[in-house]
ChimeraX commands (.cxc) that place a marker at each C-alpha (Angstrom):
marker #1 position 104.63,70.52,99.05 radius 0.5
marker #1 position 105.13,74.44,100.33 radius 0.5
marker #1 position 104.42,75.42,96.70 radius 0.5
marker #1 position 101.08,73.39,97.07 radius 0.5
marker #1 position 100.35,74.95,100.69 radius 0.5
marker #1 position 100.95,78.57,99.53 radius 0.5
marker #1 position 98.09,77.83,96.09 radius 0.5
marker #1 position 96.27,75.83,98.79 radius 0.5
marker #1 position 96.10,79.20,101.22 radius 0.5
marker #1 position 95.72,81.88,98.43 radius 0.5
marker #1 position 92.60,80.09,97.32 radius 0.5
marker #1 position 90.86,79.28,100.98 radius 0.5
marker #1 position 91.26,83.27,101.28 radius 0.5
marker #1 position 89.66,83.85,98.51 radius 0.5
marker #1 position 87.07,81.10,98.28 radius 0.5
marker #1 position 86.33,81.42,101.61 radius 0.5
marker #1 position 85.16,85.61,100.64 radius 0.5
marker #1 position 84.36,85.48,97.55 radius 0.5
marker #1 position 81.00,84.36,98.08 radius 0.5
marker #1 position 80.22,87.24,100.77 radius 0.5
marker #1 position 79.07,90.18,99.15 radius 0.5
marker #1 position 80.18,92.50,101.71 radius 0.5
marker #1 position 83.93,91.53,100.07 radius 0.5
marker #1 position 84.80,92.72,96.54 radius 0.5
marker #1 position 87.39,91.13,94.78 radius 0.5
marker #1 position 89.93,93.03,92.70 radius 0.5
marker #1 position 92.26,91.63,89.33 radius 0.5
marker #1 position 94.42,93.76,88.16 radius 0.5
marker #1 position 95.65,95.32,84.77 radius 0.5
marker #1 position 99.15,96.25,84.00 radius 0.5
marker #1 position 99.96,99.83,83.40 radius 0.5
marker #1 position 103.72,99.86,83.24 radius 0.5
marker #1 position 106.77,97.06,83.52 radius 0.5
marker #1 position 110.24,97.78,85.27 radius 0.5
marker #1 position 113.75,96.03,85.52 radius 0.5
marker #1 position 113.53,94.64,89.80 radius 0.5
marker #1 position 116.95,93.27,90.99 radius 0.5
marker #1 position 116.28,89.41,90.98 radius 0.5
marker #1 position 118.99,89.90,94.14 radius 0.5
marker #1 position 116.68,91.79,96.22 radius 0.5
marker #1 position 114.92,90.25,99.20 radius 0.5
marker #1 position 112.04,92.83,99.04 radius 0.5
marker #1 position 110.91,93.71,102.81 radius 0.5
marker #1 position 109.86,97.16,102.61 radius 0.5
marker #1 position 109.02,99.37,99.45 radius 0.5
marker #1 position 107.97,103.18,99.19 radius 0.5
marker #1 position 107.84,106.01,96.65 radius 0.5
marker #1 position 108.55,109.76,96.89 radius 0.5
marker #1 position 109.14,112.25,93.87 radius 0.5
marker #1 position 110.04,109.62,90.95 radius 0.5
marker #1 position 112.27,107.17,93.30 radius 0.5
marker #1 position 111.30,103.96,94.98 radius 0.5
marker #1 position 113.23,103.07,98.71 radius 0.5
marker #1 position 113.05,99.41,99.59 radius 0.5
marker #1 position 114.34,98.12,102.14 radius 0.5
marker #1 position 115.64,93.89,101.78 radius 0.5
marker #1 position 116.57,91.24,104.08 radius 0.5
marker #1 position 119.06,88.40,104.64 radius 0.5
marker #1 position 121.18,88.25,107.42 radius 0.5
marker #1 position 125.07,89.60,105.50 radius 0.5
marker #1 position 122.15,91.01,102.44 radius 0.5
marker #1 position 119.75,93.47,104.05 radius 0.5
marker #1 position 120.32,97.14,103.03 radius 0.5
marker #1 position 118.34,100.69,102.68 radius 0.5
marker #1 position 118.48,101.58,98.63 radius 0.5
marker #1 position 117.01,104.20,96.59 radius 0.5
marker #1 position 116.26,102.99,93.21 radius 0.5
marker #1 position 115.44,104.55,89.97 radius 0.5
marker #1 position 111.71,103.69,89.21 radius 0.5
marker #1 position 112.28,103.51,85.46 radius 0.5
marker #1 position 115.49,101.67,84.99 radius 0.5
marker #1 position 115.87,99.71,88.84 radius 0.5
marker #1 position 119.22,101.16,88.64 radius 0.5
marker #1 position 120.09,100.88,92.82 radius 0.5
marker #1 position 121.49,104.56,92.84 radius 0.5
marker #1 position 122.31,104.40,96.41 radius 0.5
marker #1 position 122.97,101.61,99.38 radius 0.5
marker #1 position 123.58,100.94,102.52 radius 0.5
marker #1 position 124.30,97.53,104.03 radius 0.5
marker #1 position 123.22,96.32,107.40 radius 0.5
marker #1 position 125.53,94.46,110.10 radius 0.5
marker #1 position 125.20,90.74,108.90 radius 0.5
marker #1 position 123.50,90.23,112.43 radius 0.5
marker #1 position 120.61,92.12,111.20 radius 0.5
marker #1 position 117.35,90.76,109.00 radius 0.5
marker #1 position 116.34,93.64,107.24 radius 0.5
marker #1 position 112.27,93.84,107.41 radius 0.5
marker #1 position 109.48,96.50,106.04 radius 0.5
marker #1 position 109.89,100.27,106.17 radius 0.5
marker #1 position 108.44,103.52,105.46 radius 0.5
marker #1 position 108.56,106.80,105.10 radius 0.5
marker #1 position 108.16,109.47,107.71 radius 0.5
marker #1 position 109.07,113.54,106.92 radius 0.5
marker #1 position 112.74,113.61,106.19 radius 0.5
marker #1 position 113.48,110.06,107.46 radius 0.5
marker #1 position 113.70,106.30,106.28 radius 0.5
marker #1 position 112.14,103.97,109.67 radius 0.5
marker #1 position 113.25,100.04,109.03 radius 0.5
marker #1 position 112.80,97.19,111.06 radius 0.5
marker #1 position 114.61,94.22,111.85 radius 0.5
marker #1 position 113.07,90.15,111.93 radius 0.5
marker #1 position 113.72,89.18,115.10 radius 0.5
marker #1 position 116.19,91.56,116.86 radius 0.5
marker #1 position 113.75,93.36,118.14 radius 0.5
marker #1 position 115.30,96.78,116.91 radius 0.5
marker #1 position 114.83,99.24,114.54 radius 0.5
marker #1 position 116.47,101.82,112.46 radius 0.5
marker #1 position 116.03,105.72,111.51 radius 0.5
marker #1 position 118.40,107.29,108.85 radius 0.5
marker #1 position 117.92,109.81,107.19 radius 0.5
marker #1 position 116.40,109.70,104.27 radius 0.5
marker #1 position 118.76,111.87,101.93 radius 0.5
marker #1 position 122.38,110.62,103.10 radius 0.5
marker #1 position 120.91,107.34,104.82 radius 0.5
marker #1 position 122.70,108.25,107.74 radius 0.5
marker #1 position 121.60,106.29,110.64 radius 0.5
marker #1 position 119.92,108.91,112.93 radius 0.5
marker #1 position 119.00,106.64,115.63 radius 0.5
marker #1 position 117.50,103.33,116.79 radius 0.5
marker #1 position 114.47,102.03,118.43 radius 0.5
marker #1 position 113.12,99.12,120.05 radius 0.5
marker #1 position 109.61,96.65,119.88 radius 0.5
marker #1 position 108.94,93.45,121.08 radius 0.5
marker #1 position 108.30,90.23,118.91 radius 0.5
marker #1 position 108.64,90.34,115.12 radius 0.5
marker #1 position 109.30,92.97,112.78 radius 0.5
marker #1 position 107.74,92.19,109.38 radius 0.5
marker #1 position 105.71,94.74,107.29 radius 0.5
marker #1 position 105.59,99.02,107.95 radius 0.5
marker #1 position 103.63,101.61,106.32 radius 0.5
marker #1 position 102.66,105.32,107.27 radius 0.5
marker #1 position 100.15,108.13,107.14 radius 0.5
marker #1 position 100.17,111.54,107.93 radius 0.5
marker #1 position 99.23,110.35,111.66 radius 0.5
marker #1 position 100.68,107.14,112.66 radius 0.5
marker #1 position 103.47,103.97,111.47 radius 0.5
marker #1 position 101.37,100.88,111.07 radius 0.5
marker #1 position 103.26,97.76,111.68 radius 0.5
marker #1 position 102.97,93.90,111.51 radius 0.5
marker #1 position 104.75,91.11,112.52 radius 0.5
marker #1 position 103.08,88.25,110.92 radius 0.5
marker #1 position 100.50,87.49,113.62 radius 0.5
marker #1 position 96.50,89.53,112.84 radius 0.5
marker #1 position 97.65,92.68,114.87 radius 0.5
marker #1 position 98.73,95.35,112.99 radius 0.5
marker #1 position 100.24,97.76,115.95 radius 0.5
marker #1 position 99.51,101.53,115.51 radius 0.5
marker #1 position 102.94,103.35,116.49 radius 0.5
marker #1 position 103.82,107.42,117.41 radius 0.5
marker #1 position 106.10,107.85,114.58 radius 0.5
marker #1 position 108.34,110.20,116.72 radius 0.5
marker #1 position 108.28,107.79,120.18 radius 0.5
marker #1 position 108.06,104.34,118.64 radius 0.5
marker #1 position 105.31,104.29,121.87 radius 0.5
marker #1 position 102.25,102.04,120.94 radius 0.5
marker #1 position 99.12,103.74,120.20 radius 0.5
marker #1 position 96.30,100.54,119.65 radius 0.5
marker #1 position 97.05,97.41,117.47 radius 0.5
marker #1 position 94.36,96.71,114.68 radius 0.5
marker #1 position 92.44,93.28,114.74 radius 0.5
marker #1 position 92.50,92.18,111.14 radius 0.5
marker #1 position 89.48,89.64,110.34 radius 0.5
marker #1 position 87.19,88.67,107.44 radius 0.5
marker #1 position 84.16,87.87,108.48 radius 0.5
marker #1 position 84.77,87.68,111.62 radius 0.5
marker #1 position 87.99,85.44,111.19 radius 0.5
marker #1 position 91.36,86.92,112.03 radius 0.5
marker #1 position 93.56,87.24,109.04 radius 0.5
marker #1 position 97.25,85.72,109.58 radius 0.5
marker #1 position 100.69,86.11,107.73 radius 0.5
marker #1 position 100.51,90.09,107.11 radius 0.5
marker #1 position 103.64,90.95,105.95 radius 0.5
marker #1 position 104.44,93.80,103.68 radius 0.5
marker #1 position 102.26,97.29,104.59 radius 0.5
marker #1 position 101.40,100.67,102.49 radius 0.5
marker #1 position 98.61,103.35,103.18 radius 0.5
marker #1 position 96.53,103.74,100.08 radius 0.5
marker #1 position 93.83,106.27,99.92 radius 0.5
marker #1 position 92.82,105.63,103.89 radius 0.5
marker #1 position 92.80,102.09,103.12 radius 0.5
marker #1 position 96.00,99.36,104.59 radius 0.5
marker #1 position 97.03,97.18,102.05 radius 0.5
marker #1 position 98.99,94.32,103.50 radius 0.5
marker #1 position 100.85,91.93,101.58 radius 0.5
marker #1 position 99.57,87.79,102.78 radius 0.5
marker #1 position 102.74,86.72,103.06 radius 0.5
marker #1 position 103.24,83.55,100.71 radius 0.5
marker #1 position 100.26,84.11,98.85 radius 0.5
marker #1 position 99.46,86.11,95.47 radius 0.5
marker #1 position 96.60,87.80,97.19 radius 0.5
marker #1 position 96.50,91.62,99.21 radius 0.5
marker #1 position 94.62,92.48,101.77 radius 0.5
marker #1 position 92.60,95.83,101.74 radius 0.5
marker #1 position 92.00,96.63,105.24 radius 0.5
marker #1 position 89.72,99.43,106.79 radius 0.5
marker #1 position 92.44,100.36,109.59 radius 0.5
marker #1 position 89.39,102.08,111.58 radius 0.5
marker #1 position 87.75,98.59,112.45 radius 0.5
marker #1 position 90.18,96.13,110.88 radius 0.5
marker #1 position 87.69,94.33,108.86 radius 0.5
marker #1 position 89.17,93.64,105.51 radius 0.5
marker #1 position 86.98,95.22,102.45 radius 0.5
marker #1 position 88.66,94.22,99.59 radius 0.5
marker #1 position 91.17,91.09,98.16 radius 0.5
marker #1 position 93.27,92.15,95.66 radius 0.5
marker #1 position 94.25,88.58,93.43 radius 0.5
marker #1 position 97.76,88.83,91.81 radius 0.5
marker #1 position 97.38,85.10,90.46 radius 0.5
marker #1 position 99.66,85.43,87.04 radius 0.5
marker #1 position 100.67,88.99,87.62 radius 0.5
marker #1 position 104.24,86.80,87.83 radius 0.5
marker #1 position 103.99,83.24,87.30 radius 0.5
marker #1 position 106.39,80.90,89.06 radius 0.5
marker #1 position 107.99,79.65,85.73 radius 0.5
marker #1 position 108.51,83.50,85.45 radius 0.5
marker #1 position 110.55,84.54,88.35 radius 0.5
marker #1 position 113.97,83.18,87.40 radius 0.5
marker #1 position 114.45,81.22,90.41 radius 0.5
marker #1 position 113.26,78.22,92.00 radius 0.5
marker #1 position 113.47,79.81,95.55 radius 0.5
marker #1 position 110.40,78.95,97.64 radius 0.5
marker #1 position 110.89,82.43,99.06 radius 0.5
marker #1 position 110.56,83.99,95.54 radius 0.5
marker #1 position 106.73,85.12,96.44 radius 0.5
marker #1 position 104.84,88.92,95.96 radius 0.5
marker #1 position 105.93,91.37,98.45 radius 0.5
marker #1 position 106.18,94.67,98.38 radius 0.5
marker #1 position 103.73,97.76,97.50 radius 0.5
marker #1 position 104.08,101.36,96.93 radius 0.5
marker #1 position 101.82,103.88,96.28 radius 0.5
marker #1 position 102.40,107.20,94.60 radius 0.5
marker #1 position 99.47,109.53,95.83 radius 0.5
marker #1 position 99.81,112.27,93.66 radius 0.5
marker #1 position 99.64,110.40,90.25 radius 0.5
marker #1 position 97.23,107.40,92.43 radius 0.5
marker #1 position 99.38,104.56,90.69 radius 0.5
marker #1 position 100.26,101.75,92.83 radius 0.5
marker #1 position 103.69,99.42,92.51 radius 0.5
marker #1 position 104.08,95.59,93.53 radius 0.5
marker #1 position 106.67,92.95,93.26 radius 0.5
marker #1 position 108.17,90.32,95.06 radius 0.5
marker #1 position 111.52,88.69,97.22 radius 0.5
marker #1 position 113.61,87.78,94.14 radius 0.5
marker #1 position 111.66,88.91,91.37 radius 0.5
marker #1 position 113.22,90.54,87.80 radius 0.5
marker #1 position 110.29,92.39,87.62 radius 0.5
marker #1 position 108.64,95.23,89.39 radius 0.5
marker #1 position 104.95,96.51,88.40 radius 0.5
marker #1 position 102.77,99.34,87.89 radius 0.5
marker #1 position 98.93,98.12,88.41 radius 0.5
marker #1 position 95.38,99.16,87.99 radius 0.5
marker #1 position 92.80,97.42,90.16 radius 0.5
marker #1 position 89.56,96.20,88.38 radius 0.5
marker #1 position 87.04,94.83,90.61 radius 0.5
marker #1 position 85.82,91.58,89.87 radius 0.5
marker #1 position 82.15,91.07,88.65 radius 0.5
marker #1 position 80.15,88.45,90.36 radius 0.5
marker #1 position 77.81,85.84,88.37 radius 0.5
marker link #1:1,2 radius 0.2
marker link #1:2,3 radius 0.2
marker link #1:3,4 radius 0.2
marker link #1:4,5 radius 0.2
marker link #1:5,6 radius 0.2
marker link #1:6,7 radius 0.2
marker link #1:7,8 radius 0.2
marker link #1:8,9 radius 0.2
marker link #1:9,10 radius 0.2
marker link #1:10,11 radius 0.2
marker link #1:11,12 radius 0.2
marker link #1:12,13 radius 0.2
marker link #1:13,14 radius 0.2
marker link #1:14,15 radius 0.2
marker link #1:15,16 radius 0.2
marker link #1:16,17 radius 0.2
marker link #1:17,18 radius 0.2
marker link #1:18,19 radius 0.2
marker link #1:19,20 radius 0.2
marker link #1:20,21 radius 0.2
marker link #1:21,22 radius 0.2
marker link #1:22,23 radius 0.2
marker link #1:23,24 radius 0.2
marker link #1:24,25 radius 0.2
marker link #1:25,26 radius 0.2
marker link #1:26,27 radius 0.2
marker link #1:27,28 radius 0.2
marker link #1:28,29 radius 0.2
marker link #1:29,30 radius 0.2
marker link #1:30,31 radius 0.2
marker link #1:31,32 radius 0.2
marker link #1:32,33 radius 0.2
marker link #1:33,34 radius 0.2
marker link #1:34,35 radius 0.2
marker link #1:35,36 radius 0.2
marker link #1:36,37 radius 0.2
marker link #1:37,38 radius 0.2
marker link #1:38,39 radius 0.2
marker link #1:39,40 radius 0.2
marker link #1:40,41 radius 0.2
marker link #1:41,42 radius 0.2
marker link #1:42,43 radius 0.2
marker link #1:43,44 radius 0.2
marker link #1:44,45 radius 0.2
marker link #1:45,46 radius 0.2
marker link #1:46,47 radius 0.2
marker link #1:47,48 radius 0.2
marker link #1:48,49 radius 0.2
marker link #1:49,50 radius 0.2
marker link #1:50,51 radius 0.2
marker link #1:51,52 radius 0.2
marker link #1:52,53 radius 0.2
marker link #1:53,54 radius 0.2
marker link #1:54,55 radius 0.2
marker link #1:55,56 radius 0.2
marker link #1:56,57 radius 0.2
marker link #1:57,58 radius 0.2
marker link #1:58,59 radius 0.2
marker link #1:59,60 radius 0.2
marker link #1:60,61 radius 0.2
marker link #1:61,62 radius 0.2
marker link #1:62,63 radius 0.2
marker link #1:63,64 radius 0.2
marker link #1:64,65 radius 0.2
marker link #1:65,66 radius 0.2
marker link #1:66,67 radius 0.2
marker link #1:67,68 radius 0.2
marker link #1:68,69 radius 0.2
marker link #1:69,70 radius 0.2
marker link #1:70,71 radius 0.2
marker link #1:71,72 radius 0.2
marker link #1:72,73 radius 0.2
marker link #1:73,74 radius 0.2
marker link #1:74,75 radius 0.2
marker link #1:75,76 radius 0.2
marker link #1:76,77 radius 0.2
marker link #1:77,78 radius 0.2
marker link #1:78,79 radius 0.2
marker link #1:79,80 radius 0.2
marker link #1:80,81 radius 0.2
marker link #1:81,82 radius 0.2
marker link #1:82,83 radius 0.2
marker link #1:83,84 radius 0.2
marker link #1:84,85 radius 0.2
marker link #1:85,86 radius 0.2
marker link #1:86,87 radius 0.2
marker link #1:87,88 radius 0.2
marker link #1:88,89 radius 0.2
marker link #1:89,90 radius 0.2
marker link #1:90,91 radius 0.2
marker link #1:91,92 radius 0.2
marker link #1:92,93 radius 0.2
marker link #1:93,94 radius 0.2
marker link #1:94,95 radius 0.2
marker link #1:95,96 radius 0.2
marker link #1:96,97 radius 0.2
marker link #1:97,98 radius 0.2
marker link #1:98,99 radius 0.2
marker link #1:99,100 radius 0.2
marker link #1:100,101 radius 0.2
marker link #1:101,102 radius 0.2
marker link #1:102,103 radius 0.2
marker link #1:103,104 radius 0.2
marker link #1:104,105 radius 0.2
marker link #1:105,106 radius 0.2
marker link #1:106,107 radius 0.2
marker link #1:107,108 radius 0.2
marker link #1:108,109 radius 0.2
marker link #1:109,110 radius 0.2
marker link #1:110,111 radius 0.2
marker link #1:111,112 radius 0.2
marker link #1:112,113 radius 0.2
marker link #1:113,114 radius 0.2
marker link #1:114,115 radius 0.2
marker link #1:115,116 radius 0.2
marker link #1:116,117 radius 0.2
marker link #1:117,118 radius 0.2
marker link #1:118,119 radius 0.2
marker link #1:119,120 radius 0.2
marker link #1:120,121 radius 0.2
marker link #1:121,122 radius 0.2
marker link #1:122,123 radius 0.2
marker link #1:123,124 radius 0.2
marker link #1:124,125 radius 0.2
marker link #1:125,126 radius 0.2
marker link #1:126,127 radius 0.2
marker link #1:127,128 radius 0.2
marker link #1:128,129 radius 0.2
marker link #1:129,130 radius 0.2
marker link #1:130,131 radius 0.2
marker link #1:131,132 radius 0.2
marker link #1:132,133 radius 0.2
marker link #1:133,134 radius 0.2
marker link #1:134,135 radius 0.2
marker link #1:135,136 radius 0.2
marker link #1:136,137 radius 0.2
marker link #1:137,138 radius 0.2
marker link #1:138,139 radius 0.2
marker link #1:139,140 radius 0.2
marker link #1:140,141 radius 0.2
marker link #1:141,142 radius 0.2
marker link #1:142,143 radius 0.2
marker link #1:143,144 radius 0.2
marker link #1:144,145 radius 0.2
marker link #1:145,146 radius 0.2
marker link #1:146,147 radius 0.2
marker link #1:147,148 radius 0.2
marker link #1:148,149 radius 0.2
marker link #1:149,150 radius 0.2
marker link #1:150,151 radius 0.2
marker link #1:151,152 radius 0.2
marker link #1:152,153 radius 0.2
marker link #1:153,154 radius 0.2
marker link #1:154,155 radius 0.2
marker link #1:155,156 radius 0.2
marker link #1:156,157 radius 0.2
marker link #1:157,158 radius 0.2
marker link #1:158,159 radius 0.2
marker link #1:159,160 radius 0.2
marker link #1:160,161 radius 0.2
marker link #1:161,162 radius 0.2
marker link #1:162,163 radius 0.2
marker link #1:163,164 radius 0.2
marker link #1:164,165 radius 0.2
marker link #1:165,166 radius 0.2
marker link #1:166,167 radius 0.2
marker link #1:167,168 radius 0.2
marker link #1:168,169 radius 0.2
marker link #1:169,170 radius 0.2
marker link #1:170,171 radius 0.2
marker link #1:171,172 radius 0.2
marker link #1:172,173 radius 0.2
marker link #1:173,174 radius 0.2
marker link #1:174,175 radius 0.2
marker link #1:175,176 radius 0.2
marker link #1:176,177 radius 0.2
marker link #1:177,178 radius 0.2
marker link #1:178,179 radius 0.2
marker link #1:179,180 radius 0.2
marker link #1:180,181 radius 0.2
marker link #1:181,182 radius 0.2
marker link #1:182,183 radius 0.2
marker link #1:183,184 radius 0.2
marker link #1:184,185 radius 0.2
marker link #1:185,186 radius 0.2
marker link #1:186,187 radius 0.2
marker link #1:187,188 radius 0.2
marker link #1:188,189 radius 0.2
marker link #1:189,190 radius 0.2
marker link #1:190,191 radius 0.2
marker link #1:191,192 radius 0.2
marker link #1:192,193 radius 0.2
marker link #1:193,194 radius 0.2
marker link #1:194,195 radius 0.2
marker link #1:195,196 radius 0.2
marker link #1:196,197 radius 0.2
marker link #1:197,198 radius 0.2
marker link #1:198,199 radius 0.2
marker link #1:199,200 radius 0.2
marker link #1:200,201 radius 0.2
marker link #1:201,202 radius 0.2
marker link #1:202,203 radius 0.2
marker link #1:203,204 radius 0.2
marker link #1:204,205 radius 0.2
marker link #1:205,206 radius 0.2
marker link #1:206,207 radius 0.2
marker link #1:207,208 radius 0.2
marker link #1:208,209 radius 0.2
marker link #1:209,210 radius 0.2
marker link #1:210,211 radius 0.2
marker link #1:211,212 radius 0.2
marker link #1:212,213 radius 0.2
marker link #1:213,214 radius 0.2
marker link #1:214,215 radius 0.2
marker link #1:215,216 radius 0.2
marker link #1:216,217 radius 0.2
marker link #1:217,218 radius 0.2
marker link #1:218,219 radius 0.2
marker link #1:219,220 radius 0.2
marker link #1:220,221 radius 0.2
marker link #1:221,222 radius 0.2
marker link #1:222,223 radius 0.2
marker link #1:223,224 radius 0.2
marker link #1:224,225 radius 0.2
marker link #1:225,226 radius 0.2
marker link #1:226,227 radius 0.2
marker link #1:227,228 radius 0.2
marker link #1:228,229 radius 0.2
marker link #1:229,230 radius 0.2
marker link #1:230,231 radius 0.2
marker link #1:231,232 radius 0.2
marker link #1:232,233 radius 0.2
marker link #1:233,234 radius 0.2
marker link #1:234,235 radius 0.2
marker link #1:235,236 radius 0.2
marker link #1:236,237 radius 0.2
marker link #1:237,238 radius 0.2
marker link #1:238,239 radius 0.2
marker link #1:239,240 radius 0.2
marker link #1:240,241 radius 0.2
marker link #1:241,242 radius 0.2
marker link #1:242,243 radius 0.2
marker link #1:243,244 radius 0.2
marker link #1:244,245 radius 0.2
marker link #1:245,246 radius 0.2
marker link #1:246,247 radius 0.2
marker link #1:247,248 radius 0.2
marker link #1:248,249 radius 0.2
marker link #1:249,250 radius 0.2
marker link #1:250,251 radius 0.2
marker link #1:251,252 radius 0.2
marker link #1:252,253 radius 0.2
marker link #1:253,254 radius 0.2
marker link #1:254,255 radius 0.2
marker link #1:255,256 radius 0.2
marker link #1:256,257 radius 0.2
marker link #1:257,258 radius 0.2
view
């Protein structure tokens, strides 16, 4: 039945746009496949200087890693207290920001030794983070994406996500590319491009078969795309999901209309 509510949601998004013209759709083609722990609860995923740092959750399985893009070799780790659902992160300067699901805290360690540095607190959820030059971007599944000082943790403005005028729920996992928010919908294949200026949502990127199901290795329900990093200097763009054995480098192809 969930499996038939998540196909059921992926297509009302993109039925529901696909006819507007003001909303391209994207496909994708794939550039490059990598090994992905099929352990890892992906929450948060980055990329600096040939290394990807994800952050996963669980409460007793959430850790900070640094993992070798080409192999998925985790070449560092550090757990969190069991009490603690690892969420999204990003990274800011010198420094690794994570968030927690629901205990309202988060973490800064730095980003060579993963020292923790210090923490922080928010109210409500923690789910997806993502950063610029400027600001941390944050969600916590609702349509708000909260605009953050990345040294004060203060609140800046949230962002009103909508299509069409309808607010866009369930954004989970968060990464700046090119000016542009791209937001995972959690339980969905689909990603939202967002304009982070007005909120309005200019572009649906459809995943559909970038991973099948059947292809995942698990039967988890929670087994579902998450996670996206972005590499500005070479512009290539990384997805995968909670669970999957398989990480991926992407090209986006927008999607003709008839």
């Amino acid at each position: 039945m969930r499996k038939l509510a998540t196909i059921a949601l992926a297509c009302s998004l993109l039925a529901a746009h696909a006819a507007q013209a003001a909303i391209p759709v994207y496909g994708f083609l794939v550039k490059n496949t990598y090994p992905h722990d099929p352990m890892a609860f992906t929450q948060g995923l980055s990329y600096r200087d040939g290394y990807l740092y994800e952050t996963t959750g669980q409460n007793g399985q959430s850790s900070v890693r640094k993992v070798e893009l080409k192999t998925g070799k985790v070449l560092q780790k550090k757990e969190l207290a069991s009490e603690f659902f690892g969420e999204g992160s990003a990274l800011v300067d010198q420094e690794l920001i994570g968030l927690t699901w629901t205990s309202h805290v988060g973490f800064v360690y730095d980003l060579k030794s993963f020292a923790l540095k210090r923490r922080f607190n928010y109210a409500g959820e923690g789910w997806g983070l993502a950063s610029d030059d400027r600001y941390l971007y944050m969600s916590d599944g609702s349509a708000d994406i909260r605009v953050l000082n990345p040294k004060t943790f203060e609140e800046v403005r949230r962002i009103r996500v909508t299509a069409e005028g309808k607010p866009i729920t369930n954004l989970n996992e968060l990464e700046v590319v090119d000016g542009q928010i791209f937001a995972n919908v959690w339980t969905t294949d689909v990603i939202a491009r967002i304009d982070p200026a007005s909120g309005n949502v200019v572009g649906w990127i459809d995943l559909t078969g970038l991973l099948p199901p059947d292809k995942r290795g698990t039967t988890s329900v929670d087994a579902v795309l998450n996670g996206i990093a972005y590499d500005s200097k070479h512009r290539r763009l990384y997805v995968t999901g909670k669970l999957w054995p398989k990480l991926f480098e992407i090209e986006l192809v927008q999607i003709k209309r008839p």
